[in-house]
C-alpha positions as protocol buffer text, in pm:
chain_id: "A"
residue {
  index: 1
  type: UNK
  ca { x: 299 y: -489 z: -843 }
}
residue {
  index: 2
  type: UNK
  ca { x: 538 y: -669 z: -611 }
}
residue {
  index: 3
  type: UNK
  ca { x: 739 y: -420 z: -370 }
}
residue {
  index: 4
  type: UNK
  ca { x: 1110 y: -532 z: -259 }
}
residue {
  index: 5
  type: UNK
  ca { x: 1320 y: -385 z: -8 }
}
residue {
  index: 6
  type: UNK
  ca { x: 1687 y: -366 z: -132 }
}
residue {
  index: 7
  type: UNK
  ca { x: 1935 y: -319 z: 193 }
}
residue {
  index: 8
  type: UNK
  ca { x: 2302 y: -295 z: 184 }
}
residue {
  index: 9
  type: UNK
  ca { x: 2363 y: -65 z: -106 }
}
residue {
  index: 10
  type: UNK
  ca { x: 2670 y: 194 z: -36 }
}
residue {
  index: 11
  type: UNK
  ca { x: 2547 y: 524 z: 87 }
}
residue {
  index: 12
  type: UNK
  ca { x: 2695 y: 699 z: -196 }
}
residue {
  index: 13
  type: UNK
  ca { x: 2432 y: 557 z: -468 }
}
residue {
  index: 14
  type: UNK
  ca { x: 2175 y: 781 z: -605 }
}
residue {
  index: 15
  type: UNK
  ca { x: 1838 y: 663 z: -733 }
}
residue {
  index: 16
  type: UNK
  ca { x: 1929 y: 634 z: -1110 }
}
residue {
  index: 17
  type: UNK
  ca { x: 2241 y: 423 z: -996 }
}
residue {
  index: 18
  type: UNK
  ca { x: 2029 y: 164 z: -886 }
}
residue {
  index: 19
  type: UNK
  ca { x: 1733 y: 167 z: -1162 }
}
residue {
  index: 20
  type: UNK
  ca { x: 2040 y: 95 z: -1341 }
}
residue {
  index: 21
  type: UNK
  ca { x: 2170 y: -169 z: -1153 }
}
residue {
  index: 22
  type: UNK
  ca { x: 1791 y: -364 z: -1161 }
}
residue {
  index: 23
  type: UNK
  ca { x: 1676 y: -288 z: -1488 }
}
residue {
  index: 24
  type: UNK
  ca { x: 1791 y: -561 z: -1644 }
}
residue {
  index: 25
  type: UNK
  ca { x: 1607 y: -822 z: -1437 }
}
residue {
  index: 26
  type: UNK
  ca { x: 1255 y: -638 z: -1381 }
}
residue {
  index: 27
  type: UNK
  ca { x: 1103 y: -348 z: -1459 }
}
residue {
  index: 28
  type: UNK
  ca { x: 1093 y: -76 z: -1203 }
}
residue {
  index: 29
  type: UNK
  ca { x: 779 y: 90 z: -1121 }
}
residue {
  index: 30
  type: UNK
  ca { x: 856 y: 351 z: -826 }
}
residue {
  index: 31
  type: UNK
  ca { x: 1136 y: 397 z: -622 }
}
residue {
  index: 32
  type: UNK
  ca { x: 1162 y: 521 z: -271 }
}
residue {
  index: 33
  type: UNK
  ca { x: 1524 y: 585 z: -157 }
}
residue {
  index: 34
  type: UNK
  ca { x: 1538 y: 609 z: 277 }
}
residue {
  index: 35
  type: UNK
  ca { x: 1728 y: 900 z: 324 }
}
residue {
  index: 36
  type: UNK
  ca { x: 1840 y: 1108 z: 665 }
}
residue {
  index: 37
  type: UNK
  ca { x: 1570 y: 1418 z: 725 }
}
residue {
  index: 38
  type: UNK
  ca { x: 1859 y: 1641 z: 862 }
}
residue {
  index: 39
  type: UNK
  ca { x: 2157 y: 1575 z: 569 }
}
residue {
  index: 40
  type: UNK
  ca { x: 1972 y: 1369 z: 288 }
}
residue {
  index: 41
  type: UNK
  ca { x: 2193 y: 1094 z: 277 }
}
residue {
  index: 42
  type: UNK
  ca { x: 2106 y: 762 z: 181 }
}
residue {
  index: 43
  type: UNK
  ca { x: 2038 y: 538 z: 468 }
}
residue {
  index: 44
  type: UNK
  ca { x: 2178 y: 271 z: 264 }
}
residue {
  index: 45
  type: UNK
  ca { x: 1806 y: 52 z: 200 }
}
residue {
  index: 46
  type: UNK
  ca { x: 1555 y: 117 z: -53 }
}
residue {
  index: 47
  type: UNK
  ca { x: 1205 y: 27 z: -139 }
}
residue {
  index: 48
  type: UNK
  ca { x: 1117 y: -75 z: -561 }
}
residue {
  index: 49
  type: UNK
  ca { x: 762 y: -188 z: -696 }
}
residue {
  index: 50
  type: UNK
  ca { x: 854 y: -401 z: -932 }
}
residue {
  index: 51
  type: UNK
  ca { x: 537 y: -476 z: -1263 }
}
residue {
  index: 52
  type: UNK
  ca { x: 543 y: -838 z: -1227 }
}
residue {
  index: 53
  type: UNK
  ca { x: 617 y: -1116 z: -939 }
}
residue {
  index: 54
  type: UNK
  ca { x: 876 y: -1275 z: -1193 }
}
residue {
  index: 55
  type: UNK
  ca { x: 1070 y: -938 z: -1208 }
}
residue {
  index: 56
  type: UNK
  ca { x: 1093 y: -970 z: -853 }
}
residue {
  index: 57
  type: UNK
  ca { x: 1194 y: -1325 z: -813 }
}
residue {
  index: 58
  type: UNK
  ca { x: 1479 y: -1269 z: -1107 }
}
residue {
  index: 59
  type: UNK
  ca { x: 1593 y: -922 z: -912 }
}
residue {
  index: 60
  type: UNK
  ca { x: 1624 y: -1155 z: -592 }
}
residue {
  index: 61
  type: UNK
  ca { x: 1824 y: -1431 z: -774 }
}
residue {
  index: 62
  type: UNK
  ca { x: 2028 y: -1221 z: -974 }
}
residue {
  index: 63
  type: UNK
  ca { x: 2132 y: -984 z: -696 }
}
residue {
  index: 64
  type: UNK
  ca { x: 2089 y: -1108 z: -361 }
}
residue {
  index: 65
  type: UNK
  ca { x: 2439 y: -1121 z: -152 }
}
residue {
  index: 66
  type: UNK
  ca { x: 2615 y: -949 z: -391 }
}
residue {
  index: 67
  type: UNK
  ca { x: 2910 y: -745 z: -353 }
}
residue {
  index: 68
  type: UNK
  ca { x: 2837 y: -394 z: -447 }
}
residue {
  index: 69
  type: UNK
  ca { x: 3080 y: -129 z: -357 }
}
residue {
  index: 70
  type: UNK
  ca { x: 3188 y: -206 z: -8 }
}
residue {
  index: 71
  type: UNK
  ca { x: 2883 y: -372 z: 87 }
}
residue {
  index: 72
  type: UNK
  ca { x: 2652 y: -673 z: 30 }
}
residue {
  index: 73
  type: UNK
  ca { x: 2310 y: -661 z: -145 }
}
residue {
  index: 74
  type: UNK
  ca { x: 1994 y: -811 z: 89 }
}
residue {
  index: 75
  type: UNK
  ca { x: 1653 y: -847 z: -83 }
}
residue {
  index: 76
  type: UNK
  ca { x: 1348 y: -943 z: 50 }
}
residue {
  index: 77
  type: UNK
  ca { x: 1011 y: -927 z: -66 }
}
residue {
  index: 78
  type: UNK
  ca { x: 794 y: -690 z: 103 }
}
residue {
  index: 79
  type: UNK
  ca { x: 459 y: -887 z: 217 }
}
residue {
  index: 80
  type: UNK
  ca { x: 100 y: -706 z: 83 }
}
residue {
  index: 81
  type: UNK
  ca { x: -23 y: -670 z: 433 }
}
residue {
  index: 82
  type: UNK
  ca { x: 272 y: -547 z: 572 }
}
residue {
  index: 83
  type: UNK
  ca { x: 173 y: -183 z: 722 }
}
residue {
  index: 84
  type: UNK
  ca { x: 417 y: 120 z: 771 }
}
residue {
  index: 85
  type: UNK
  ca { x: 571 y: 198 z: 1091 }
}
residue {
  index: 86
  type: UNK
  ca { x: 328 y: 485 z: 1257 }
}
residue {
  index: 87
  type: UNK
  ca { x: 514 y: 785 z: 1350 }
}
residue {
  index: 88
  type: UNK
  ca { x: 456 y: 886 z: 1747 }
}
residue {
  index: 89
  type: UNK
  ca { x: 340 y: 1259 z: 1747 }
}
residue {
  index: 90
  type: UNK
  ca { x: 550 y: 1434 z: 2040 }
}
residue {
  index: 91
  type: UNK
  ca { x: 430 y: 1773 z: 2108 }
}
residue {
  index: 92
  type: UNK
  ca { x: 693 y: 1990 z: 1950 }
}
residue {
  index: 93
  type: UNK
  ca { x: 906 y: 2204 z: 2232 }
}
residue {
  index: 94
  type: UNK
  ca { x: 742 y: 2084 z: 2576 }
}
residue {
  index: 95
  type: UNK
  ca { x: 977 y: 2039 z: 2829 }
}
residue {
  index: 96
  type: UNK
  ca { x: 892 y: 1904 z: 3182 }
}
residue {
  index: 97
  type: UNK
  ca { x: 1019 y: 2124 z: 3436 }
}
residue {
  index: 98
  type: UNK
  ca { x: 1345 y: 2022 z: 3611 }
}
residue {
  index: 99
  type: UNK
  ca { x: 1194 y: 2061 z: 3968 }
}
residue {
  index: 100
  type: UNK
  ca { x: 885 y: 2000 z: 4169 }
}
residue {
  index: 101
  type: UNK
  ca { x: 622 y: 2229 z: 4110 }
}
residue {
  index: 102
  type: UNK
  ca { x: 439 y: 2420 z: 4360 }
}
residue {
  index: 103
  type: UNK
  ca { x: 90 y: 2456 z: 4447 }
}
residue {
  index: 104
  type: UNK
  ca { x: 19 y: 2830 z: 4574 }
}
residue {
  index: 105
  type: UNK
  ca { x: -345 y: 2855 z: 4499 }
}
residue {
  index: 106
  type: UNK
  ca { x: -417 y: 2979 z: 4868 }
}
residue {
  index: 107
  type: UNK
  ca { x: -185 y: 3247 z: 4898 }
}
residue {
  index: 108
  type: UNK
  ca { x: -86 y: 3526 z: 4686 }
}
residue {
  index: 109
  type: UNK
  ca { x: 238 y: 3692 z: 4638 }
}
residue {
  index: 110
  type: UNK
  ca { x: 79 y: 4015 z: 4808 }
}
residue {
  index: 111
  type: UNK
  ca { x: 45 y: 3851 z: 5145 }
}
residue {
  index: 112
  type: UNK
  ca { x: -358 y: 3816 z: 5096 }
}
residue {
  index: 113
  type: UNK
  ca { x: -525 y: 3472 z: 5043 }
}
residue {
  index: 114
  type: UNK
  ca { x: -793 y: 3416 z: 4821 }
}
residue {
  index: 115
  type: UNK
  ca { x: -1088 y: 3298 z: 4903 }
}
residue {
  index: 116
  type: UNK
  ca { x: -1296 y: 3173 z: 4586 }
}
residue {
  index: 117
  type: UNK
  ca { x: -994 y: 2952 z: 4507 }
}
residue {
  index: 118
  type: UNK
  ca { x: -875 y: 3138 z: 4179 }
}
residue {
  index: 119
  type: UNK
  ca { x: -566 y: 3269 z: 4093 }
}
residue {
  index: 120
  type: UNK
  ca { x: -410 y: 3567 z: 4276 }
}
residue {
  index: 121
  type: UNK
  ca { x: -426 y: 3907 z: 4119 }
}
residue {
  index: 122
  type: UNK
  ca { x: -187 y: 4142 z: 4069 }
}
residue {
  index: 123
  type: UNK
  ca { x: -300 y: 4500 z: 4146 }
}
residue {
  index: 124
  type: UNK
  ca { x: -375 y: 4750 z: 3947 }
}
residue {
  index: 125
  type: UNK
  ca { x: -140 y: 5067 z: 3927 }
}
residue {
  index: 126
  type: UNK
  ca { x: -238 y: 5407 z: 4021 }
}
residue {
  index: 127
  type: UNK
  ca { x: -162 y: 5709 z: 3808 }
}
């Protein structure tokens, strides 16, 4: 299997539209059309495995800098080593505070220091 990165094709074009436009050349394994998260638009590339190298290579001669729609077709071969991009995990909703924070471990809000250097207590209500 030989995978092939097709960029360039007009954001309107679904999956079948471009098995279709392909086909003829090589025969088409998987395809993985980039698409926004958010809206699920096409980004306008796509990723094919192709069955056989000559496939590709015909795909490539057949269809590179084409005119298609408004754009123009770029295909490149997509080396066996190449890794995908990692994805950086954020932690989801932390937000650094917008001023200095301050350290009140010695004193509590009651007027009392502590002395064992924990956190000041509230006290406890009286019914």
């Amino acid at each position: 299997m030989v995978k092939l990165f097709i960029g360039g094709h007009p954001l309107t074009m679904d999956e079948l539209q471009l098995v279709q436009l392909v086909s003829p050349y090589g025969q088409v394994a998987t395809i993985k059309m980039v698409r926004d998260r958010q809206t699920r638009k096409s980004k306008g590339y796509s990723f094919l495995e192709i069955t056989d190298t000559e496939g590709a290579e015909r795909i490539m001669e057949a269809l590179q800098g084409k005119a298609y729609g408004d754009k123009e077709l770029k295909i490149n071969i997509v080396p066996p080593d190449a890794e995908p991009a990692k994805k950086v995990q954020r932690p989801g909703g932390f937000r650094a505070p917008a001023y200095p924070r301050v350290d009140r471990r010695g004193s509590s809000s009651y007027g009392s220091p502590s002395n064992d250097g924990s956190k000041p207590r509230r006290p406890r209500k009286q019914f």
